[in-house]
Structure formats: C-alpha cells, structure tokens
C-alpha positions in Angstrom: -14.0 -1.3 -11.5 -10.8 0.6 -10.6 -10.6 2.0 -7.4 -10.5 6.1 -7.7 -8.0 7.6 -7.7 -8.2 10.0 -5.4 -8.2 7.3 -2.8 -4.8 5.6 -4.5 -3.0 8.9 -5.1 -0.8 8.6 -1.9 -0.4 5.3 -2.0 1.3 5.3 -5.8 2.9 9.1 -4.9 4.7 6.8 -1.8 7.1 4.9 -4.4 7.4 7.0 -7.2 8.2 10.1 -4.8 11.3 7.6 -4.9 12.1 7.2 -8.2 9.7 4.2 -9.1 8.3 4.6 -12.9 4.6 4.0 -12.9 3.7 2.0 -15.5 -0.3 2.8 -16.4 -1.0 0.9 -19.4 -0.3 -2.4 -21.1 2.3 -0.6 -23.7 4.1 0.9 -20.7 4.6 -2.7 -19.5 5.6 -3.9 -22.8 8.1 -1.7 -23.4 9.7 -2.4 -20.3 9.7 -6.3 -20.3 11.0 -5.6 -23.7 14.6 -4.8 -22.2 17.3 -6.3 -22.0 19.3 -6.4 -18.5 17.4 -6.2 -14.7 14.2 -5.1 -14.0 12.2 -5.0 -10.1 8.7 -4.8 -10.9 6.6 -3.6 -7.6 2.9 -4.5 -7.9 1.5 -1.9 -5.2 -1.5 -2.4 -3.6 -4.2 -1.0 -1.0 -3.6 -3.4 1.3 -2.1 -2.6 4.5 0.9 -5.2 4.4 1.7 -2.8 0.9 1.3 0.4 3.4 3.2 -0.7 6.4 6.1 -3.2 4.5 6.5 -3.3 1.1 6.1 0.5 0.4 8.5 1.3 2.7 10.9 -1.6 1.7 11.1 0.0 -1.6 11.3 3.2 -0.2 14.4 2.1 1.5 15.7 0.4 -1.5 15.4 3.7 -3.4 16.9 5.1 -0.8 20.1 3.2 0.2 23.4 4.1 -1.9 25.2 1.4 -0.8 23.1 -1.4 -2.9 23.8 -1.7 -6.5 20.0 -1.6 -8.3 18.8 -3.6 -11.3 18.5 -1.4 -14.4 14.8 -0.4 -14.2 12.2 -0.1 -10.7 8.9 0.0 -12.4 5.3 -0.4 -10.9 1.9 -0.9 -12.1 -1.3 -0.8 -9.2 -3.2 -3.6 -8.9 -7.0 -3.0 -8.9 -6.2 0.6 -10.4 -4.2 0.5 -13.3 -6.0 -2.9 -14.4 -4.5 -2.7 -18.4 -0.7 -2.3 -16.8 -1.4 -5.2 -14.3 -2.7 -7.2 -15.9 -0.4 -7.0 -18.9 2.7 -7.1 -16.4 1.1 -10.7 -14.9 0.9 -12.2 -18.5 4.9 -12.3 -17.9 4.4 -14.4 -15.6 1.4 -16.6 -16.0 2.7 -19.8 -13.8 2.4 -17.3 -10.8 -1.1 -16.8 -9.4 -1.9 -13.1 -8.9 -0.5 -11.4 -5.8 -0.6 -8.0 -4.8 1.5 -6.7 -3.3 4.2 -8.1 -5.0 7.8 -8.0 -5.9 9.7 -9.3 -9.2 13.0 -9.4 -10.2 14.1 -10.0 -14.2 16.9 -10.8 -15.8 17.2 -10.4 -19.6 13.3 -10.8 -19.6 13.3 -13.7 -17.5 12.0 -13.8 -14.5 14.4 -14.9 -11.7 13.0 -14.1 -8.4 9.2 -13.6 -7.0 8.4 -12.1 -3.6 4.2 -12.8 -3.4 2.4 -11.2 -0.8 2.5 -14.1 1.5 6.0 -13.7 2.0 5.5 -9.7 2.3 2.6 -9.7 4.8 3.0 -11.1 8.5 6.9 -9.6 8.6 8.6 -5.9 8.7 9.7 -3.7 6.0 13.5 -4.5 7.3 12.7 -7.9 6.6 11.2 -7.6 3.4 14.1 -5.1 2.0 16.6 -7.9 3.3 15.3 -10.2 1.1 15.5 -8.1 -1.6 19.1 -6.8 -1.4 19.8 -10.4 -1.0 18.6 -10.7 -4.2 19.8 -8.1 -6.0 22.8 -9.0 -4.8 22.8 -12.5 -6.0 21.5 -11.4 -9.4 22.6 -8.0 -10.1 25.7 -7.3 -8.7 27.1 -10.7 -9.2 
C-alpha cells in the first residue's frame, strides 16, 4: 500500500520545486527511457539519507549553472508511485531495488548507478561530487 500522500507531498515538492519531472505511472517511465541521449533518474524516498543528502544533492544539481546536465532529470517515489517505480526498475533488473537512488543513462543504456548505500552514511556535497563527476565523464565528454 502506497504511502499518502499527504505525508510525501514535501518530500516530492523538494525536487521538482527544482525542475525534476515526476514521473507517476509506468507510461511516464516508458516514454522517457524511450529517448535517445542522457537521462538522471532520481528514485526519492522517505528515508532520511533521501531528506538530508540526496534531495539536496539534486537540489544543488538543479541548481548549479556551471555543470552541463544530461538531457532529462526525472523521478518516480518509491513506495508511492509504485506503477512508475516499479516500471523504472525493470530497466535495470541486474540492480537490486534501492531507494534512494540515482541513475544515469546514455542512449537508453544505463551507465552509472549511485544505490543508497553509497548515498547514506555521507553529505549532500559528497553525494553531488559524485554526480558532477559523472556527468562530466558521460555527458559533457
């Protein structure tokens, strides 16, 4: 059962405030994987390691001019938006489920995973770092 949404509001509102499109169903995600060039797929979460560093490392990825972004930043909510998530994880079915987590694709092919174990436990700065780095070695090269 989905969480409500009255509970998840400001946690999805915290991304897509910054220009994140929320994707809520499974033809949202297929669309979107559909594309050709770079996507960043965000799967938010509850959890506080999604409050206090991977929100905020997107945030700051929204945020910063000076870093050349992937084509598309999308999201889907894990444990809210179950058809979107669980759609978006058939992309990737060699990776077990992790929310929060952060995915990068090139040309539909997935070339960079950032699961929750490598989100919680560390800052936002952190987090962000690896992702420019990232971007950088996949997007802007």
């Amino acid at each position: 059962m989905p969480y409500s949404p009255l509970l998840i509001k400001p946690f999805k509102d915290e991304i897509v405030d910054a220009g994140v499109k929320e994707l809520l169903t499974a033809a949202d995600v297929d669309k979107v994987m559909a594309l050709n060039g770079t996507t960043l797929v965000v799967v938010n979460s509850v959890c506080g390691c999604a409050a206090g560093v991977a929100r905020p490392a997107i945030r700051k990825l929204m945020e910063d001019d000076s870093v050349k972004k992937p084509d598309r930043i999308v999201t889907v909510f894990a444990g809210q938006d179950l058809e979107a998530t669980a759609k978006f994880r058939s992309y990737i079915p060699d990776i077990p489920p992790s929310s929060p987590s952060i995915a990068l694709f090139k040309d539909k092919e997935i070339v960079y995973f950032l699961p929750k174990f490598r989100i919680e436990s560390r800052d936002a700065n952190a987090v962000y770092n690896d992702i420019v780095s990232a971007l950088e070695e996949l997007v802007a090269g």
